[in-house]
C-alpha positions in Angstrom: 6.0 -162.0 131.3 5.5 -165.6 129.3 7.6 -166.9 127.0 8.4 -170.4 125.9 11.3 -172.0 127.9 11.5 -175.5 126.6 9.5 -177.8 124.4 8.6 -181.3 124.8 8.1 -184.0 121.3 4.2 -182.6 121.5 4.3 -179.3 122.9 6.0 -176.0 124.0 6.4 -175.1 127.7 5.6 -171.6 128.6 6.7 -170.2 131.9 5.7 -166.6 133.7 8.7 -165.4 135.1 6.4 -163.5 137.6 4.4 -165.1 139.4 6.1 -169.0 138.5 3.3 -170.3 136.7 4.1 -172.9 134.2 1.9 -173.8 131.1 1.4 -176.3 128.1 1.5 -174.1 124.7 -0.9 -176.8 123.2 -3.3 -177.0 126.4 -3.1 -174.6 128.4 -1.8 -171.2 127.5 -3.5 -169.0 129.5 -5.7 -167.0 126.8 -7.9 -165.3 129.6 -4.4 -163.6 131.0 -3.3 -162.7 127.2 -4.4 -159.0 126.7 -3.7 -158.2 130.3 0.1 -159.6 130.2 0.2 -158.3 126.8 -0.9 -154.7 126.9 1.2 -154.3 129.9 4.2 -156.0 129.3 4.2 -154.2 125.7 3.4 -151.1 127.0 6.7 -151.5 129.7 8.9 -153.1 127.2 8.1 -149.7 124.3 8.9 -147.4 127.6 12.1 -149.1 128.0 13.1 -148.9 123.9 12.3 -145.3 123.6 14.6 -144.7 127.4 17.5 -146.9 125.8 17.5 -145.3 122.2 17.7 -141.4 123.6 20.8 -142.7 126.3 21.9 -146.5 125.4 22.9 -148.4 128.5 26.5 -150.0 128.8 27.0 -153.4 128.6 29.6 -155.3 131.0 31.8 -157.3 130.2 29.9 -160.8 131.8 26.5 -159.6 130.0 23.9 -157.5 130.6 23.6 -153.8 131.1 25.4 -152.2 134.3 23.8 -151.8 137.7 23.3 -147.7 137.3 21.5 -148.3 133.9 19.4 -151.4 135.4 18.1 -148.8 138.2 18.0 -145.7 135.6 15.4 -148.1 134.4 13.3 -149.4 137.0 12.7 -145.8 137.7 11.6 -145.2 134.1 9.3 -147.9 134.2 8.5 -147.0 138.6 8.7 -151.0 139.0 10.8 -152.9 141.7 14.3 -154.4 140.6 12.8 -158.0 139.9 10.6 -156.8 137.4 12.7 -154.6 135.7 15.3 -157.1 135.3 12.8 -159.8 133.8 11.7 -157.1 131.6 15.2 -155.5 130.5 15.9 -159.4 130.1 12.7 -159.6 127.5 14.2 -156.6 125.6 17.8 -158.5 125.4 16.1 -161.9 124.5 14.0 -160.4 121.4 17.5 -158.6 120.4 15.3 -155.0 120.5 19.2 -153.7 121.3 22.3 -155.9 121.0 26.1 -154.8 122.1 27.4 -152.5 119.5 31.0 -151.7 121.9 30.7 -150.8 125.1 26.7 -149.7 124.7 23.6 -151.2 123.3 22.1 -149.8 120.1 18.5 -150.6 119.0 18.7 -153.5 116.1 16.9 -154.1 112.6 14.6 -156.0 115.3 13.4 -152.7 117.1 12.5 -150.9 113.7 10.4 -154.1 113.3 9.0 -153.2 116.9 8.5 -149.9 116.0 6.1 -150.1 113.2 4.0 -153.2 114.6 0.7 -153.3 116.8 0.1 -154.7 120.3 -0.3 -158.6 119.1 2.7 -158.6 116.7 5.0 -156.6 119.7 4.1 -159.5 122.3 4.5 -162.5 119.6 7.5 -160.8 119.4 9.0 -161.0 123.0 7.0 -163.9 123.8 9.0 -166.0 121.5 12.3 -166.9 122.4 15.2 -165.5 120.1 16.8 -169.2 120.0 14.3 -170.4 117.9 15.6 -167.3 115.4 18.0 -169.8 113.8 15.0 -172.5 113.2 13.3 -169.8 110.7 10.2 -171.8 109.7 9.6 -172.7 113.3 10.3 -169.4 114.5 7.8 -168.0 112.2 5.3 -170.4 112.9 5.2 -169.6 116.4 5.0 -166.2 115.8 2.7 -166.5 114.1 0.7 -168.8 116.1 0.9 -165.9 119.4 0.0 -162.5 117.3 -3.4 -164.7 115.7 -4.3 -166.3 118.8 -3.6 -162.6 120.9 -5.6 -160.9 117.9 -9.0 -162.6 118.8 -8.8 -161.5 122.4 -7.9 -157.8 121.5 -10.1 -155.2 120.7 -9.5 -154.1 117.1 -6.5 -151.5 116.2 -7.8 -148.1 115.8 -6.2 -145.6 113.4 -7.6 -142.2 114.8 -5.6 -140.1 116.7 -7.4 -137.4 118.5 -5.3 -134.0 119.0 -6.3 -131.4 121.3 -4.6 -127.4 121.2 -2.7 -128.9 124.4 -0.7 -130.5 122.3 -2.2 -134.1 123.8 -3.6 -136.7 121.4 -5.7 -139.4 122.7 -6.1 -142.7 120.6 -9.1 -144.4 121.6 -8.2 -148.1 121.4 -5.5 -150.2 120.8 -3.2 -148.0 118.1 -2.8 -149.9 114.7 0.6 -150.8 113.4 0.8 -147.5 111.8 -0.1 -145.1 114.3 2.5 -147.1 117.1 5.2 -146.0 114.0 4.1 -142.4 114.1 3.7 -142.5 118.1 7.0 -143.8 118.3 8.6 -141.2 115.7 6.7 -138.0 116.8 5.1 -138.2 120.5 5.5 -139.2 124.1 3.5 -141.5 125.3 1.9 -140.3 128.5 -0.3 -143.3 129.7 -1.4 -146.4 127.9 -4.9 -148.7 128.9 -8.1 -148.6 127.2 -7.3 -145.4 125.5 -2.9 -143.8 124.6 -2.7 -140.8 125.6 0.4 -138.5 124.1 1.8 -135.4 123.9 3.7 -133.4 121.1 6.7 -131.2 122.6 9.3 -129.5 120.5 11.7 -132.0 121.5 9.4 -135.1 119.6 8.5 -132.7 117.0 12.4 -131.9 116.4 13.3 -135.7 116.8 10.6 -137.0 114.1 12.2 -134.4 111.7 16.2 -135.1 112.4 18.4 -138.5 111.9 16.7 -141.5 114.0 18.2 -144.7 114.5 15.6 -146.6 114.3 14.1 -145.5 111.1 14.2 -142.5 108.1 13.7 -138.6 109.5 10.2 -137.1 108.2 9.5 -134.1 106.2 7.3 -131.5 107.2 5.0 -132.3 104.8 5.2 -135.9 105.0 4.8 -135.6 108.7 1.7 -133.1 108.7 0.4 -135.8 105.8 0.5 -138.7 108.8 -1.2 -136.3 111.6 -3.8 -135.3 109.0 -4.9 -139.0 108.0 -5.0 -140.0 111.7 -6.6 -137.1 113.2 -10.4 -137.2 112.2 -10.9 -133.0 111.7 -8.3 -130.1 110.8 -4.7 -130.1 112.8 -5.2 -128.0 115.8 -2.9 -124.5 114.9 -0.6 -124.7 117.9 0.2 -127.8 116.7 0.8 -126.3 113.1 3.0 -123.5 115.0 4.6 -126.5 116.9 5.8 -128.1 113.6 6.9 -124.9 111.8 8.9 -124.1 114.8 10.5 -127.3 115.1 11.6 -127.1 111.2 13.0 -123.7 112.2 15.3 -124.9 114.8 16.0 -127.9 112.8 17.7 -126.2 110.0 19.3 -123.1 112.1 16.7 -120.6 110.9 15.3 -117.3 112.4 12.2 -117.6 114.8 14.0 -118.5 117.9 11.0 -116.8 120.2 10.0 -121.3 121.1 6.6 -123.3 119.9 5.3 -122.7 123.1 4.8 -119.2 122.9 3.2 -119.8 118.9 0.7 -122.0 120.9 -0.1 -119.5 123.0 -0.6 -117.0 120.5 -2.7 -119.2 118.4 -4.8 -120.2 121.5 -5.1 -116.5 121.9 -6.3 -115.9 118.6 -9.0 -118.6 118.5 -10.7 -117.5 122.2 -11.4 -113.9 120.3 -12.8 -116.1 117.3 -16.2 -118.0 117.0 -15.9 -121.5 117.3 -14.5 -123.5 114.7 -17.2 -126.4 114.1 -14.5 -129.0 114.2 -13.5 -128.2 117.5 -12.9 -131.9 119.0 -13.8 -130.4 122.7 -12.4 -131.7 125.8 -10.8 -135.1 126.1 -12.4 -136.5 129.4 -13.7 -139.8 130.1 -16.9 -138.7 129.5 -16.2 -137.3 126.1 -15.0 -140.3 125.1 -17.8 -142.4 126.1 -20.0 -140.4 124.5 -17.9 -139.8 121.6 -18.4 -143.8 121.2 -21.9 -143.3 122.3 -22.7 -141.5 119.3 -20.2 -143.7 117.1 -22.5 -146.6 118.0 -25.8 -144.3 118.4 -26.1 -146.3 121.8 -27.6 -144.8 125.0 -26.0 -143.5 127.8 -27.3 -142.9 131.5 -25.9 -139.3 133.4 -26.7 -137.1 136.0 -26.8 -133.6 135.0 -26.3 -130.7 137.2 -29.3 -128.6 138.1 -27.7 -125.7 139.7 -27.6 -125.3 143.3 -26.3 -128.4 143.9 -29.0 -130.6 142.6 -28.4 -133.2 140.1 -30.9 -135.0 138.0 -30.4 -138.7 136.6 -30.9 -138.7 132.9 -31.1 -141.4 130.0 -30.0 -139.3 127.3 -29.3 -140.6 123.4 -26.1 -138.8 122.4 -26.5 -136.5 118.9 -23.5 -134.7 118.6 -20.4 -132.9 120.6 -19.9 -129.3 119.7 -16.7 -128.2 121.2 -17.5 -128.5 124.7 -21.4 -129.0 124.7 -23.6 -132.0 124.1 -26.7 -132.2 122.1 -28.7 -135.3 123.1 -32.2 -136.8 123.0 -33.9 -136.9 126.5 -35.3 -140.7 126.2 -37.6 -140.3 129.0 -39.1 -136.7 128.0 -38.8 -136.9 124.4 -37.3 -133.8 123.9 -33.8 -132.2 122.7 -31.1 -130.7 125.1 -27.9 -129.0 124.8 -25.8 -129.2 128.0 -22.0 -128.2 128.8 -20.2 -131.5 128.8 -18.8 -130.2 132.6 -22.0 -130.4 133.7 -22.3 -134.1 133.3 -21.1 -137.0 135.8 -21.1 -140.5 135.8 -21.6 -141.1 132.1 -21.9 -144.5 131.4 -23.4 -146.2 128.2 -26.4 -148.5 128.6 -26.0 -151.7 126.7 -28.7 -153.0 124.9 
């Protein structure tokens, strides 16, 4: 984790706490490091605000959080002691949670954090909260991070792909918006190149009740956000999910669970044809040739033969129907349609 630890009359000093590193703001902050520190440490730092706002830690009396909490949370984030300290110390720092009694409570800061992308979340703990009574500096620093972090980021994506697993992958960086409705609705599963996250009853239920951080959703004004994110039709468990959730919300009938409506509605749409949005399987090879065909860009593969032959192909990507691939042979100049299980070792040929 950097952050600025003192300044000099020309320049800010920046310090890793990690590895002991020290750098000049003005000459050498390390730009090649920034998306690595950042989408980890972000990623660590939004795992440790959504732990603390379901069960707030307790605050002792000398400062900081208590020993049982500070371990709770190391084995939230599966990190060592050190490094969960520094990083429950970058949540404190950037006042995410400040003492409310015995407890902390997520701040007017964290419903900032909530609704901001990757760059704004690190200018955010990289800049030290003392500077928070020098506004214009403050701001100017800020500032300074989240533009300099933007032109070594990949640029925000606002689709969310859902699957009838309830999953969603987004296939990028999230913009501002969709890390608002990750945080509100979803549990983030994994975060690198692409989030991956999952709908349960309980996130459902919690994007629809009070929240601390920020206004509960309607049902329409949450199925309004899924729908603009998620590039075809809302897959139906997901629709039973919802309705279910609303159910228990407000003390109605329909206690038989969302899981079972899934199940039915998965039911119903194996005995169906194939709807022709079906998004299909959400593997890394669908998604490089989901950006394949995006970018109409090549892609080389082996597909198998049967019998446990597989050829090498350089296909051009068409279009994904459910689970199948249609796709220009380059070499043979002709047309194939192929399961996308019967693929390996996709990977897209830059021109």
């Amino acid at each position: 984790m950097i952050r600025m630890t003192s300044e000099g009359p020309n320049e800010r000093i920046w310090h890793d706490a990690l590895s002991g590193s020290v750098y000049s703001r003005v000459t050498e902050w390390p730009r090649h490091l920034a998306p690595e520190l950042a989408l980890d440490t972000v990623a660590q730092v939004d795992r440790i605000a959504r732990a603390w706002e379901a069960s707030a830690p307790s605050v002792r009396r000398e400062g900081g959080i208590g020993i049982l909490d500070q371990r709770a949370t190391a084995r939230v984030l599966d990190v060592d002691t050190t490094t969960a300290e520094e990083l429950i110390r970058a949540v404190t720092e950037a006042r995410l949670f400040v003492p409310a009694g015995t407890r902390l409570a997520p701040s007017t800061i964290a419903q900032q954090w909530s609704r901001s992308d990757t760059a704004a979340r690190w200018a955010l703990l990289a800049t030290p909260a003392a500077l928070q009574r020098v506004g214009g500096e403050y701001a100017e620093v800020r500032a300074d991070l989240e533009s300099g972090l933007r032109t070594e980021l990949p640029e925000p994506v606002s689709e969310l792909l859902i699957q009838s697993d309830y999953t969603g992958i987004i296939p990028g960086l999230p913009s501002a918006r969709l890390e608002w409705l990750i945080w509100r609705a979803c549990e983030v599963e994994s975060r690198s190149a692409a989030t991956v996250v999952r709908f349960t009853s309980s996130s459902i239920r919690g994007a629809l009740s009070s929240h601390v951080i920020s206004e509960p959703l309607t049902v329409p004004e949450l199925t309004a956000e899924l729908t603009a994110a998620c590039p075809y039709p809302l897959p139906q468990p997901l629709t039973y999910l919802i309705a279910d959730a609303e159910r228990r919300s407000v003390g109605g009938q329909g206690r038989q669970g969302a899981v079972e409506a899934g199940q039915r509605a998965e039911a119903a749409t194996r005995t169906a044809s194939p709807h022709p949005a079906d998004p299909g399987p959400f593997t890394p090879e669908a998604f490089t040739l989901r950006a394949a065909i995006a970018d109409k860009a090549e892609v080389s593969t082996e597909v198998n033969m049967g019998g446990g032959r597989w050829s090498e192909r350089r296909l051009l990507p068409l279009r994904l129907d459910g689970h199948r691939l249609r796709a220009e042979d380059v070499a043979r100049e002709t047309e194939l349609t192929v399961a996308i299980s019967a693929l390996r070792h996709v990977r897209r040929i830059e021109q």
